[in-house]
Steps between C-alpha positions, in 0.01 A plus 500: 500500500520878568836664522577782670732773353613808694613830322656785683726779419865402583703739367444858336225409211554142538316261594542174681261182331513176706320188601414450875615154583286236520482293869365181277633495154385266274695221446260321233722564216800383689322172621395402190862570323598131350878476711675228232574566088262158492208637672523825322528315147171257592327761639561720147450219309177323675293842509244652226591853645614792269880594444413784724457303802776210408755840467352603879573149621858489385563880635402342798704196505806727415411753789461226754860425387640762533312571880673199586846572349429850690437337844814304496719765439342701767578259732903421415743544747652863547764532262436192244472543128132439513484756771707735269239433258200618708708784565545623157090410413413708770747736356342491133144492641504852645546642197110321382287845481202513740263593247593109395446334829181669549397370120631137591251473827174557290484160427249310297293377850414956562170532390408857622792763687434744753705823482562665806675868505467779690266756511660813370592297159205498231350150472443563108895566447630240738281238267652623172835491642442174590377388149786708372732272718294170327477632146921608504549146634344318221693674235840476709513150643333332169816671352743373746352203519557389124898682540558219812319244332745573192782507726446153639751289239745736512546444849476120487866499364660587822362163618882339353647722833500271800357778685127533541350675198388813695440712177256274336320435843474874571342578137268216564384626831459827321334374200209367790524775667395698250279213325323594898493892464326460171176257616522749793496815310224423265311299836520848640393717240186332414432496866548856491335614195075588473429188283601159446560585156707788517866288601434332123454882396787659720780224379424476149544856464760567701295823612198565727186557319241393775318767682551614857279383776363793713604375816531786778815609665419321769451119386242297371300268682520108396231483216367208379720381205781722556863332567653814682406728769702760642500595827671832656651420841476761779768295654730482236513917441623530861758293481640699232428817632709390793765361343541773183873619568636711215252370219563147560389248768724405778615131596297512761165629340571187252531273770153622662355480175599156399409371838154654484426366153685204483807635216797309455749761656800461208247535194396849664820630567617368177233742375593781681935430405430459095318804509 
């Protein structure tokens, strides 16, 4: 599955990374998510398959849950506890970075990503930005992901409180949502890098040692073999142009944009308000 991720400047010398949204996302992993503790354990338990892929299965089992537990709280009457709830998730989910979200979309079905910019940025520098963005996320989110993971029975205690245990339910969604960001971050940079073996390189040594590809400033066409492709977008630099008000983009010129390329509207502008 390609994925398509759309860099622009938002704001000064940033830059806005995001995911256009697929019309028909996959919903393999989700479908074949066991949806009882029984099926889960017999599944686990029946199959030859590596811990790797038994560890996938339950992160999908828990994130199923949690979709679920999501949905009904979204749908509480105006004004209920539950509705109180959703309130204060939405609350603690604007404060996810977007540098996350974007990580969290490469999932493990990408198999090649085409990076569309416009054409007054340099398609070299938008591509090591964009590893830059991977290789930072697999250093950051394996860390946060081990301080949640830690965190877990600590917050189990408040389960004695007749309230619902919100802590330990909003480290665990954190612990996967981080547990996400990593697959997606190193997902991304070997997608990103010159050879399949550089990712193994890149990680281990927390520093990049491969060797720049000469693509031109103005993309590189899909090669054989390669997993990325970038594409500068005519359409993309007038937008901005037309929406530049002093050195950031107006509301508007984010709409137009997301329209055109299919953004989620609140990821961007969180972009452009973090900044």
């Amino acid at each position: 599955m390609r994925a398509r991720l759309v860099v622009f400047p938002i704001k000064g010398k940033n830059w806005c990374f995001s995911r256009s949204i697929d019309p028909s996302p996959s919903e393999s992993s989700a479908a074949n998510a066991p949806s009882t503790v029984k099926e889960l354990y017999k599944k686990i338990s029946s199959s030859s398959k590596p811990l790797s892929a038994n560890a996938e299965l339950l992160v999908d089992f828990v994130s199923d849950k949690m979709n679920k537990a999501w949905m009904g709280l979204e749908k509480a009457p105006e004004g209920s506890f539950k509705n109180k709830l959703h309130g204060l998730g939405l609350r603690l989910l604007a404060r996810v970075k977007p540098s996350e979200i974007l990580l969290k979309s490469i999932t493990k079905d990408v198999t090649n990503v085409q990076i569309t910019y416009p054409t007054s940025l340099n398609g070299r520098l938008v591509r090591r930005r964009l590893r830059h963005i991977a290789l930072r996320g697999t250093v950051v989110h394996r860390k946060y992901f081990y301080g949640s993971v830690s965190l877990l029975p600590l917050t189990t205690a408040f389960t004695v409180l007749p309230l619902p245990n919100i802590p330990f339910f909003w480290v665990l969604f954190r612990t996967y949502s981080h547990w996400r960001a990593l697959q997606g971050s190193e997902k991304l940079l070997w997608l990103v890098s010159d050879y399949s073996h550089a990712q193994k390189s890149i990680v281990s040594n927390g520093e990049e040692t491969e060797s720049e590809h000469k693509d031109s400033k103005y993309g590189t066409k899909n090669l054989p073999g390669f997993k990325w492709v970038l594409e500068p977008s005519k359409e993309l630099e007038d937008l901005i142009n037309r929406g530049h008000e002093d050195g950031y983009l107006s509301e508007q010129a984010i709409s137009d944009i997301c329209n055109s390329f299919s953004l989620n509207k609140n990821d961007v502008l969180k972009c452009r308000d973090l900044v």
